[in-house]
N, C-alpha and C positions, 0 to 999 in steps of 0.2 A: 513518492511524488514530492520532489523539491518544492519546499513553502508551503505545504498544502499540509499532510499529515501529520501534522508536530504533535505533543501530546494534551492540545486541547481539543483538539480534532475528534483524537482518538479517546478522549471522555465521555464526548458527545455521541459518535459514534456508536460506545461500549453501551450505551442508555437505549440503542434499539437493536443490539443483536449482542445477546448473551454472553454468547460462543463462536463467534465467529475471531477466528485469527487475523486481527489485527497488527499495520507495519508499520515499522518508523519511518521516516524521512530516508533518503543516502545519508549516510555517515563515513567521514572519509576516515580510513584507518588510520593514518597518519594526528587525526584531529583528536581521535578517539585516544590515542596513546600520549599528543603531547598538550592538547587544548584544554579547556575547561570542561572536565570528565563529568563533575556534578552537574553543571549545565545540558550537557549532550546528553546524556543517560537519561537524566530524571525522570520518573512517570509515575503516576499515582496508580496505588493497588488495583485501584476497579478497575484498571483499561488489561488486565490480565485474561488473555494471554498475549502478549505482544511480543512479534518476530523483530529482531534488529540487522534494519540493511547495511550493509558495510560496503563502500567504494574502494578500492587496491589492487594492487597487482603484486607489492611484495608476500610470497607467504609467510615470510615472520613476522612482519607487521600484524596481517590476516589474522595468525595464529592468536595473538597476543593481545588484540583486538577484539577478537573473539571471546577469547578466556575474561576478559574483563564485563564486556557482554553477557554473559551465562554469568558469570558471577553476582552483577546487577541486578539478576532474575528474569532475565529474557528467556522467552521459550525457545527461540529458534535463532539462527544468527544464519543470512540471505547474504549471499555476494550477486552484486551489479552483475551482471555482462549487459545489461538491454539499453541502456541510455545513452540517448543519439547525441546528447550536448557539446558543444565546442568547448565549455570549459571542462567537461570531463574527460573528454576525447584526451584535454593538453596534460590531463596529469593521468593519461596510460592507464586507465578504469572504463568502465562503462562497453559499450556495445564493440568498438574495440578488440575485446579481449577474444571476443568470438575466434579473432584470425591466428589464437594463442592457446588452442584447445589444450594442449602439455601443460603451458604456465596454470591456466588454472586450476585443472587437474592437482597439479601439484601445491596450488593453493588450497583446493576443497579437501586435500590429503592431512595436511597442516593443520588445519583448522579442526577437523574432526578429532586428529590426535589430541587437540586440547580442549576440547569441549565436552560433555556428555548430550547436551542437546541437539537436536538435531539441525544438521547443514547444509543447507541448499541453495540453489543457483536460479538467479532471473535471470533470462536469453529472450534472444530473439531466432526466427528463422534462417536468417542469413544477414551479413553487410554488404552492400555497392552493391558490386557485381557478381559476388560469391551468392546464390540465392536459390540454388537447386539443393535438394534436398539430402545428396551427398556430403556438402559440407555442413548442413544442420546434422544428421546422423554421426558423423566424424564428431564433432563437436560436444555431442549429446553422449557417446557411447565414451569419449575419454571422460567425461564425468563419472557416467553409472560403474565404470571401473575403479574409480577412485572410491565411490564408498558413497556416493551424493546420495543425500536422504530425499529427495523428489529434485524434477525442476518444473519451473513456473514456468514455460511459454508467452512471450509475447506472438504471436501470431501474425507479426510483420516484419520483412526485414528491415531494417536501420540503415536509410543512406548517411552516410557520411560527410560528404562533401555533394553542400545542395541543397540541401535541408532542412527548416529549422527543426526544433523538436515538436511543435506544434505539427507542422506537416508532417512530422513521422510517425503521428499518432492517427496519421489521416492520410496520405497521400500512395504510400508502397498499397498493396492488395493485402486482407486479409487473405492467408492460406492456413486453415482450419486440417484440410485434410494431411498436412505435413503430423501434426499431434496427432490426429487418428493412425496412421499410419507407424511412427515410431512407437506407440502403447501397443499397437498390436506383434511386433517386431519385439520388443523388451516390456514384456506384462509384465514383470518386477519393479523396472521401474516406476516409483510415482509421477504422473505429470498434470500437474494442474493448467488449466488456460486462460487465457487474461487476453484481453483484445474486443473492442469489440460486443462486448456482453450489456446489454442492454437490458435482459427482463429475463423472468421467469421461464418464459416459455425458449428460451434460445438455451437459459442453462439447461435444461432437459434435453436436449435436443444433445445436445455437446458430454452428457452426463450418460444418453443410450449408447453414445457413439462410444466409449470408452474411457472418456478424461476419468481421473481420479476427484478432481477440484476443481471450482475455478477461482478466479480472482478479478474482483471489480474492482477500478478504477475510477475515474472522474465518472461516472455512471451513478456510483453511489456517494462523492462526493455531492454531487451535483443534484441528486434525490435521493437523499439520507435514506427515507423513509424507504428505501430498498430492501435495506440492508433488514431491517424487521420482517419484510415480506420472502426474504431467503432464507432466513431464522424459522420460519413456521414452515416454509416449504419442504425444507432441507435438512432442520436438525431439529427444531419444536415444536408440532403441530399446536399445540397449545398454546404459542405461543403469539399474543397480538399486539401491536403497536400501541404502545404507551401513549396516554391522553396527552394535548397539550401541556395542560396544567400539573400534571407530573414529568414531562420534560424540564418545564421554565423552572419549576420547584427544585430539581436537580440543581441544574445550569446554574440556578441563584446561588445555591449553599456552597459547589464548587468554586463561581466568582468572588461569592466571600472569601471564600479561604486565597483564592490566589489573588487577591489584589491586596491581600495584608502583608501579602512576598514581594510586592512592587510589580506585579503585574497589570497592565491595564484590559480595559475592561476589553476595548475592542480585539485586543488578541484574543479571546474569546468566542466574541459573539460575528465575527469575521467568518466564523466556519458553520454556522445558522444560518446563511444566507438561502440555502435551498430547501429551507424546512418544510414549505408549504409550495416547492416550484409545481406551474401549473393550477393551483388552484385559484379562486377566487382572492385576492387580496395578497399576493403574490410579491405583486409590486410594495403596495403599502410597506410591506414585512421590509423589502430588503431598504427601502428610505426610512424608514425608522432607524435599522442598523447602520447606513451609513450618515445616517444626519444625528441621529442621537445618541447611539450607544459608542461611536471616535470620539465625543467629547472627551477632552483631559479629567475634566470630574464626575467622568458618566460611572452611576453606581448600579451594581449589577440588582439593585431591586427597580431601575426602568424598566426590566423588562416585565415586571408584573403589568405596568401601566398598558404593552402592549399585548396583554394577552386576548382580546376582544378578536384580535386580528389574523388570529391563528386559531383559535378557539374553535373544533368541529371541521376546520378544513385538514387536517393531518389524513394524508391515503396515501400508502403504499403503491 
């Protein structure tokens, strides 16, 4: 999720699900090989295990891109095919590649030879007017041939031309039964699902049906407190949503440290905006953050000041 997932996100995030596999941004291969390596990589220990997304279509780029990746300590290295974007569309990545089932194949081949970690592919059900399930199958099966270590499903097809990215996360149909349907067809395959998932009771649903995984999105960005509540469901029962005040205690020590590297505070506290969505005080939370914590000299112990206002409202 361009802009969304960077790796303070994924700090915060790591503070209420253990083990959940957490993902980077897109990273364009190309950035990744000739751009500021230190910048684009960086992540602090505790967000471990974190997959790295890679956007391209050359597989030596891919490959190389990868190796550097896994070397960084990433668990997993994720090539694009799903993203409906105009700017990714122009640099021949992203949802796109679907119509290029060979090229990628030959991508996910590349990259495996250079990696020991595992390689996998975000898709979509189909593009435009390609949307039956024959060329999702084609598509899907020149990967599991290649050696893909699962693929993630987006559960929409991706127009193209028409679109923005916003409507494509909303306006094509979910089709849910295309992923049932290919797990049952190739049970070796891993396929996780992404789409769509809103709670608890839909991953169960989607979990009888056969998925291996799923994957939330703006679901759990949007109510963190998810992501704890699929931790106890799913991999910890034991496991319960950390108190407020052991959140902010975190988030403080972490903004110490990252604003003595020239970080400011609201890259930060920008990805807290839904800590408490839905509950009482809601609103308060999020004008606090955009009224006092963008300040240029906002110091990450403000946010002790707001802890009254989150305090007991934290629910999964």
């Amino acid at each position: 999720m361009l802009d969304w997932t960077d790796r303070h996100c994924r700090y915060f995030h790591r503070l209420l699900a253990p083990h959940a596999l957490l993902y980077t941004e897109m990273l364009v291969a190309k950035a990744v090989l000739h751009g500021d390596r230190a910048r684009l990589l960086r992540f602090d220990p505790a967000e471990r295990p974190v997959a790295l997304q890679l956007g391209g279509s050359d597989p030596g780029e891919l490959a190389e891109a990868a190796a550097i990746g896994a070397a960084a300590g990433y668990a997993e290295i994720n090539l694009n095919c799903g993203c409906p974007s105009e700017r990714v569309r122009s640099g021949a990545f992203g949802a796109c590649l679907m119509a290029e089932p060979d090229l990628v194949a030959s991508c996910v081949r590349r990259m495996r030879d250079a990696v020991r970690v595992p390689v996998t592919v975000k898709c979509r059900i189909g593009i435009d007017d390609r949307q039956d399930y024959e060329f999702f199958a084609r598509f899907a099966a020149a990967q599991a041939d290649a050696g893909v270590d699962a693929l993630i499903l987006h559960a929409r097809a991706a127009i193209l031309k028409g679109l923005s990215p916003k409507q494509n996360r909303e306006i094509p149909p979910l089709r849910y039964e295309y992923a049932y349907r290919l797990k049952s067809e190739r049970p070796s395959l891993e396929l996780v699902l992404n789409g769509g998932i809103g709670g608890l009771e839909a991953a169960r649903g989607h979990f009888a049906a056969g998925v291996d995984g799923v994957m939330l999105g703006r679901a759990a960005y949007q109510r963190p407190a998810l992501l704890a509540a699929f931790e106890r469901e799913f991999i910890d029962p034991d496991w319960s949503l950390p108190s407020a005040e052991a959140l902010l205690e975190a988030i403080v020590a972490y903004a110490r440290r990252e604003l003595e590297r020239g970080t400011r505070l609201h890259a930060i506290t920008r990805h807290l905006q839904g800590l408490i969505a839905g509950s009482d005080g809601a609103r308060a939370w999020r004008r606090f953050l955009g009224e006092i914590a963008t300040r240029p000299d906002a110091r990450p112990e403000l946010l002790a000041a707001a802890l009254p206002l989150v305090r007991g409202r934290l629910a999964a």
